[in-house]
C-alpha positions in Angstrom: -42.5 -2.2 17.0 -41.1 -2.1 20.6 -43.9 -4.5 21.8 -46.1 -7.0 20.4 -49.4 -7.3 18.5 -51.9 -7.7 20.5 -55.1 -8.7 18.7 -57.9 -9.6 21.4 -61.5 -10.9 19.9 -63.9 -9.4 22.4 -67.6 -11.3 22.1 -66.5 -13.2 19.0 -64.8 -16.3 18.1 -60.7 -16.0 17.1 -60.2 -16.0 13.0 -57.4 -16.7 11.4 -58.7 -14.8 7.8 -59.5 -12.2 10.1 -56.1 -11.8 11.9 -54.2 -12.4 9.3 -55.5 -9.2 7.5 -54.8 -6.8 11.1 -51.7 -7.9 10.7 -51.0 -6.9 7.2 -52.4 -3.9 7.6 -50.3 -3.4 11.1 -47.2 -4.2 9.3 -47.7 -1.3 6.3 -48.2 1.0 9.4 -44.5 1.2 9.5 -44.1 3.4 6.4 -45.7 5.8 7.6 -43.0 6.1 10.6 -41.2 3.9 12.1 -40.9 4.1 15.8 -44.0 3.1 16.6 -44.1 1.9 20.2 -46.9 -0.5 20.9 -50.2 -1.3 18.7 -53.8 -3.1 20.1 -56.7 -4.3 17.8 -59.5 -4.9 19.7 -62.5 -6.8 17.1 -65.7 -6.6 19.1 -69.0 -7.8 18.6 -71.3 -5.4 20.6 -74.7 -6.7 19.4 -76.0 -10.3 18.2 -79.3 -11.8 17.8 -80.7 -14.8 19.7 -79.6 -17.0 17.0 -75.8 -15.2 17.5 -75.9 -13.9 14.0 -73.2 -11.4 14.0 -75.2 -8.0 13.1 -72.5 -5.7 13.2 -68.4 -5.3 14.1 -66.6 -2.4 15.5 -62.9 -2.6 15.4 -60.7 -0.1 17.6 -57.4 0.5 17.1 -54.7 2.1 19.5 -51.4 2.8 18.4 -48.2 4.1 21.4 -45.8 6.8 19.3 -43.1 8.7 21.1 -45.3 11.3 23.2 -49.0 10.3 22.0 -51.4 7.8 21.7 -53.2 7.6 18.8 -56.9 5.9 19.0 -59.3 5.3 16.2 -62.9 3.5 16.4 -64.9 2.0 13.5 -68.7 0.7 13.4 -71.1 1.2 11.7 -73.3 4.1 11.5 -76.8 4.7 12.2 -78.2 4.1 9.2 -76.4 0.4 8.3 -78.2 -3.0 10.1 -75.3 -4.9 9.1 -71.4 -4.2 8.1 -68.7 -6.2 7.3 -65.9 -6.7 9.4 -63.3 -6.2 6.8 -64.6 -3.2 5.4 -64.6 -2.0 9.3 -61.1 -3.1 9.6 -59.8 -1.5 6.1 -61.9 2.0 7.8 -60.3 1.8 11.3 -56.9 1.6 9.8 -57.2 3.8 7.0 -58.1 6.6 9.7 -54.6 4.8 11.5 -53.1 5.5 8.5 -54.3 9.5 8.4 -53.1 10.3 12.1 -50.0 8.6 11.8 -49.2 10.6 8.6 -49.9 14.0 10.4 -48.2 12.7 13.4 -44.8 12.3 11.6 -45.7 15.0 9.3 -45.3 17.5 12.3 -42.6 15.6 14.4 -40.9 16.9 10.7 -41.9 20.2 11.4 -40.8 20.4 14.7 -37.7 19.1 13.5 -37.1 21.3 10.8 -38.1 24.4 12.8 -35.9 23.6 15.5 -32.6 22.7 13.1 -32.9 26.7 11.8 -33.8 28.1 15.4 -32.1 30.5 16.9 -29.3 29.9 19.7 -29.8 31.4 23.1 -28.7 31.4 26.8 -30.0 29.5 29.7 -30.1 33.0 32.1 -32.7 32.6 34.9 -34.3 28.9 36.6 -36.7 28.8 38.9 -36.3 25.2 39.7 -39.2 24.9 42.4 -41.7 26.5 40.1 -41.1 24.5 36.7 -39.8 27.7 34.2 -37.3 29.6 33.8 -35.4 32.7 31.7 -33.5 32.6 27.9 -31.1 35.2 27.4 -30.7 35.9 23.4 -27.9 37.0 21.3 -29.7 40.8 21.3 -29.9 40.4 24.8 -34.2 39.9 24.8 -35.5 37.9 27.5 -37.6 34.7 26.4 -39.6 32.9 29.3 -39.9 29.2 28.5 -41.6 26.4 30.7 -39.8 23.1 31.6 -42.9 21.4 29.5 -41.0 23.1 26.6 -37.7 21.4 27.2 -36.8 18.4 25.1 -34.9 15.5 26.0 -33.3 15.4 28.7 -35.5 17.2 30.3 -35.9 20.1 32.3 -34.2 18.6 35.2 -30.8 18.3 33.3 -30.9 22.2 31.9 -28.2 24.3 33.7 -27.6 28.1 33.6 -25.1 28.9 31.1 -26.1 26.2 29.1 -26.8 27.3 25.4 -30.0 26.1 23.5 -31.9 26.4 20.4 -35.2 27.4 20.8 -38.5 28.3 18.7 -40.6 31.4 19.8 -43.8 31.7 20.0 -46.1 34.6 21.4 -47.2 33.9 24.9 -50.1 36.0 27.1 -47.2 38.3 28.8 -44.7 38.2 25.7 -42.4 35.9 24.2 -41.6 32.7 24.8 -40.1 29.4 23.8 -42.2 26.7 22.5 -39.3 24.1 22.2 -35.9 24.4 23.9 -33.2 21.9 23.1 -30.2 21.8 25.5 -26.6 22.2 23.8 -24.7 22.0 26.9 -22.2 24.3 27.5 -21.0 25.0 23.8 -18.6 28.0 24.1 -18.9 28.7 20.6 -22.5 29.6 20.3 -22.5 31.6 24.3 -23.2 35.1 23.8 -22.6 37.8 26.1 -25.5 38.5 28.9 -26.0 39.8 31.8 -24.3 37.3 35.1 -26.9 34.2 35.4 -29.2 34.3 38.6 -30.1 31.4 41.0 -32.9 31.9 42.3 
């Protein structure tokens, strides 16, 4: 993890039984991917008696990946009058658990998908407006948005440039879900029509 635990006890007394178990079950997060950013426990205590018999826990964690934030809440339902905090805890992270899976599950996909995607021309950029034109090897024209573009960025895209790109239908016709800059590769430029600034 990029940044540190943080555990904060909100309305309850700091426990070291209790810790000690976030942290075990923070540190098993990592096999599940292993770039996570940042991760906050928060252990609250919403409602106590007058005596300040703990009646019920909610535990919320919040977990910083690469492009998301993944949040999960656990209390008690309706129905219960009383629930144990490390049964909360074990809930909250095994939902943790289930969205971090699917997260790296499709980062795979994405990955995979764009490894076999096609190659393509950058053709047409319409820098003031955010999109801009592929040119493909059968000479198709595929819209994409600068949302679309991967690391660098938009910003660093040049006409010319060739990219990989996955399609997807748009409203008005085809267009690229993910583009990933090559540079200018000569190998993988195919003929097209001049590139226009405009």
């Amino acid at each position: 993890m990029q940044v540190p635990l943080d555990i904060t006890f909100r309305n309850a007394e700091r426990s070291d039984p209790v810790e000690a178990v976030v942290r075990e079950r923070v540190d098993k997060l990592g096999q599940y991917f292993d770039h996570i950013i940042s991760c906050r426990v928060t252990l609250d205590v919403p409602n106590r008696t007058p005596n300040y018999d703990v009646l019920n826990h909610r535990v919320n964690v919040e977990i910083s990946v690469p492009g998301e934030e993944l949040v999960v809440s656990s209390e008690p339902n309706e129905h219960e009058n009383f629930n144990d905090i490390y049964v909360t805890i074990r809930n909250a992270f095994d939902a943790v658990e289930r969205q971090l899976k699917n997260y790296a599950a499709q980062l795979k996909e994405t990955r995979v998908s764009q490894e076999d995607s096609p190659y393509a021309v950058v053709n047409k950029m319409f820098l003031d407006k955010g999109y801009g034109f592929l040119m493909t090897p059968d000479e198709r024209e595929i819209y994409f948005h600068e949302n679309s573009v991967s690391t660098p960025g938009f910003d660093k895209l040049n006409i010319g440039d060739t990219v990989r790109f996955v399609e997807a239908r748009g409203d008005d016709g085809p267009q690229a879900s993910l583009v990933k800059n090559l540079g200018r590769d000569s190998a993988n430029i195919y003929p097209s029509p001049p590139p226009e600034v405009l």
